[in-house]
C-alpha positions in Angstrom: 4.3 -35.0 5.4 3.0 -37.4 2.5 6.6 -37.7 1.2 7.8 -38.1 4.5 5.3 -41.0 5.2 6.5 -42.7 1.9 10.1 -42.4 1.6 10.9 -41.1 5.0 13.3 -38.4 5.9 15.8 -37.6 3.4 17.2 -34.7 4.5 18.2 -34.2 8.2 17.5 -30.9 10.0 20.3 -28.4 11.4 19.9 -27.9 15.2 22.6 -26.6 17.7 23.2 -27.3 21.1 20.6 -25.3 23.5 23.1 -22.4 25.3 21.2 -22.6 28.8 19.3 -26.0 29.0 22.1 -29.3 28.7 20.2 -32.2 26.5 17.9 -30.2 24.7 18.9 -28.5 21.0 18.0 -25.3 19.3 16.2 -25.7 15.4 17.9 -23.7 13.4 16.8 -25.3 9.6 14.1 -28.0 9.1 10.9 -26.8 10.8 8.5 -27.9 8.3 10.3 -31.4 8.5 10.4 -31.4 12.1 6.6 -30.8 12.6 5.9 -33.3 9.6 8.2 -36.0 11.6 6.5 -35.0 15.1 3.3 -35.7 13.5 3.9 -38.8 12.0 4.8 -39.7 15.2 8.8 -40.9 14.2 12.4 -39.3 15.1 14.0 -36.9 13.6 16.8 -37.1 11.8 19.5 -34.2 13.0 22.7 -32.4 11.9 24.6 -30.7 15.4 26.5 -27.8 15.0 28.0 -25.3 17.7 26.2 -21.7 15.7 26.7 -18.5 17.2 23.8 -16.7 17.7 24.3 -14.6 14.8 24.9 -17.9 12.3 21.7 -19.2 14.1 19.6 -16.4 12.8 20.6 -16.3 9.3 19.9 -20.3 9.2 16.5 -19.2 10.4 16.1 -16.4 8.1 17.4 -17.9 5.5 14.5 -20.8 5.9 12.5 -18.4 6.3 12.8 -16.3 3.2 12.9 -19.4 0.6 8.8 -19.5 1.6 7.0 -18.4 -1.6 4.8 -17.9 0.2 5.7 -15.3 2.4 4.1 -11.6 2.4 5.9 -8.5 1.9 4.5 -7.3 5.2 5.8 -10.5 7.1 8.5 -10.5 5.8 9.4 -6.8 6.8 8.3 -7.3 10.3 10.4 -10.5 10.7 13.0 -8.0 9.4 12.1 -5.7 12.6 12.2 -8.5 15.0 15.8 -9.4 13.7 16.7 -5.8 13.7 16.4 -5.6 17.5 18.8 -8.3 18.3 21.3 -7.9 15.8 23.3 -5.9 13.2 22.2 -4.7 10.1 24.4 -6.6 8.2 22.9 -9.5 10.0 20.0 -9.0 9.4 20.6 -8.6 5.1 22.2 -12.0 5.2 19.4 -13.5 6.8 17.2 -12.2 4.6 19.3 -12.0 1.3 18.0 -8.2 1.2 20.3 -5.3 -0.2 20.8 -2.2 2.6 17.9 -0.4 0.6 15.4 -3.0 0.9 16.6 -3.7 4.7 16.1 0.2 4.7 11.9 0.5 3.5 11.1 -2.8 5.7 12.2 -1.1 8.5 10.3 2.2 7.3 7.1 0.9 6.2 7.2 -1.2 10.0 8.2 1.9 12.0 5.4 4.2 10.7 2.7 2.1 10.2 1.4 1.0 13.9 1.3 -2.4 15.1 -2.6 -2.5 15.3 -3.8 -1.3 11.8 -1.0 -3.8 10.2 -2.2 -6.6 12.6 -6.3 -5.4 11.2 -4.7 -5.3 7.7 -3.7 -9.4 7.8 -0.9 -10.7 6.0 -2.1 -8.6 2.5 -0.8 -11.3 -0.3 0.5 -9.5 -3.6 0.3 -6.0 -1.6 4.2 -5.0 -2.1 7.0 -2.4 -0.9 5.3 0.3 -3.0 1.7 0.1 -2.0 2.8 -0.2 1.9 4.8 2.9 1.7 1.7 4.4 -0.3 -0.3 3.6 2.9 2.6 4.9 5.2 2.5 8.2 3.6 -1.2 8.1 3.9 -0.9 7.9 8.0 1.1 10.6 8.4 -1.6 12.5 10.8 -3.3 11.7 14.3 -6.6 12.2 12.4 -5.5 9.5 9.7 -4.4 6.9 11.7 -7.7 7.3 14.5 -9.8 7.1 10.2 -7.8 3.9 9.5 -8.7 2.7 12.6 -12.3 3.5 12.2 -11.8 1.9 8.7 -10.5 -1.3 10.4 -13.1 -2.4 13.1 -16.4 -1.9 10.8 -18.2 -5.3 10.0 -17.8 -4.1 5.8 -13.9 -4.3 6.4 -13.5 -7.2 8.5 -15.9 -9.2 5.9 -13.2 -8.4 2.8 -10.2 -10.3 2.1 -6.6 -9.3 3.5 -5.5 -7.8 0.2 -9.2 -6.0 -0.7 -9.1 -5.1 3.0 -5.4 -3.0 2.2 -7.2 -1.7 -1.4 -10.2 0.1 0.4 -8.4 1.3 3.2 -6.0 3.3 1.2 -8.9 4.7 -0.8 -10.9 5.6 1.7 -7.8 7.3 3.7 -6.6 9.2 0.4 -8.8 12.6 -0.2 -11.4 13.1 -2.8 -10.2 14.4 -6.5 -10.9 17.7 -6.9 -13.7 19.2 -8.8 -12.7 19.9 -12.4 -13.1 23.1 -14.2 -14.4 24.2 -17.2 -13.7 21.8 -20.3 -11.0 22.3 -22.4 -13.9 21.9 -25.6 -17.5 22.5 -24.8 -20.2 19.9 -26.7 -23.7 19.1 -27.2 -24.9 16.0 -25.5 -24.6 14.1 -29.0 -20.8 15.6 -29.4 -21.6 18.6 -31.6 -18.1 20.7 -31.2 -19.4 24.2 -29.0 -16.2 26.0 -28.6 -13.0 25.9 -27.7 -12.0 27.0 -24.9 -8.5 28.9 -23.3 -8.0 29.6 -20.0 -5.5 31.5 -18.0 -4.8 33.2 -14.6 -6.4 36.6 -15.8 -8.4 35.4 -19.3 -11.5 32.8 -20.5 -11.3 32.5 -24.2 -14.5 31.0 -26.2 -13.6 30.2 -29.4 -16.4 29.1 -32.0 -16.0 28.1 -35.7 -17.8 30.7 -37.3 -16.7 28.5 -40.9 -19.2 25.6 -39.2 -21.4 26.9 -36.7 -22.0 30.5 -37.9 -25.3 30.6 -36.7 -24.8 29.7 -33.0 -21.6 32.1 -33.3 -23.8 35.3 -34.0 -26.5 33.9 -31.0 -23.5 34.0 -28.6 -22.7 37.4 -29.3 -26.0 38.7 -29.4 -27.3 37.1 -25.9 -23.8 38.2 -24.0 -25.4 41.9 -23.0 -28.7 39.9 -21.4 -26.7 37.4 -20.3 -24.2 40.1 -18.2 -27.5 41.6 -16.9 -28.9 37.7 -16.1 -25.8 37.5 -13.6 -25.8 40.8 -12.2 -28.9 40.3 -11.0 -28.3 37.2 -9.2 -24.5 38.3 -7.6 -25.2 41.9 -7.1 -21.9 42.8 -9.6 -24.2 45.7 -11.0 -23.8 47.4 -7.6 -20.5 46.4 -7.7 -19.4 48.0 -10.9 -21.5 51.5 -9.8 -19.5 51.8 -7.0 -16.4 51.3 -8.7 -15.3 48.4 -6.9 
């Protein structure tokens, strides 16, 4: 607008003539310049051309993609919106999209529901990757009525679009599992235990006898009282008696 005010309108807008209403024109390239002109209270300054409807849309979308500013997300449900008027091939020259891209905007926009990507926001520096991440994550009634959930608590609602995306996929993807046994046991202070294998059928502890000779002969000493400390508490004596 402030370059506008100074040296006026330097480049004219593309319109074409309105298809139902005689006198009035369709805006095909320009809005930004037509609403800086409107408000500045001056006329426009306009290029006519006859567009079919399909040139029309690829003006628009072309416009529309040299944005920088523009989101993944809006961009691929722009994409859908195109998508149900025209032909694919349309629609990748409005956007200046290859087929595959056309292809996951479509996806991510199809399986992730209108509301949660409406509660979500526009999601700056969220791409492709990180949307179909979250699509996979919805694949269930159960995960989509969680996202939901999610989405209408006061702690969501208070983050940022993008921080708002981050903690919804964590809180929809499931908790790691617990680990297992070490593959090296330690001390506390990062004394070296024993080493240790582990297999479908076997649990190796290794120890150094070389450096810990001591603890090596302990272990061996304490594994009879130790057997009987945990048949007492699981009942595998009664077990082994009965041959089971």
């Amino acid at each position: 607008m402030e370059a506008i005010r100074e040296q006026g309108q330097q480049i004219p807008i593309l319109v074409r003539p309105h298809p139902e209403t005689p006198g009035r024109y369709q805006m095909a390239f320009g809005h930004r310049r037509l609403r800086a002109v409107t408000e500045l209270n001056r006329p426009v300054k306009a290029v006519v051309r006859d567009l079919t409807d399909e040139q029309l849309v690829i003006a628009q979308g072309q416009e529309n993609n040299e944005r920088q500013d523009l989101t993944f997300i809006e961009k691929a449900r722009f994409a859908s919106r195109l998508n149900e008027q025209f032909s694919r091939d349309v629609v990748m020259a409005a956007l200046s999209v290859y087929k595959s891209d056309l292809s996951n905007m479509l996806s991510v926009v199809t399986r992730i529901p209108t509301d949660i990507v409406d509660a979500i926001g526009s999601a700056p520096g969220i791409g492709l990757k990180s949307w179909v991440g979250l699509a996979d994550l919805l694949g269930r009634d159960s995960d989509l009525e969680q996202a939901s959930s999610f989405l209408r608590s006061p702690e969501a609602k208070a983050l940022p679009s993008p921080d708002r995306f981050k903690s919804l996929v964590a809180s929809l993807r499931p908790a790691p599992a617990k680990r297992g046994l070490p593959d090296l046991l330690t001390t506390p202070t990062g004394v070296r235990l024993a080493q240790v294998t582990k297999s479908k059928t076997k649990l190796d502890l290794s120890i150094d006898r070389r450096e810990m000779p001591d603890f090596a002969a302990f272990v061996l000493e304490r594994l009879p009282a130790l057997f009987e400390e945990h048949c007492s508490k699981s009942g595998a004596q009664d077990q082994l008696n009965n041959g089971d």
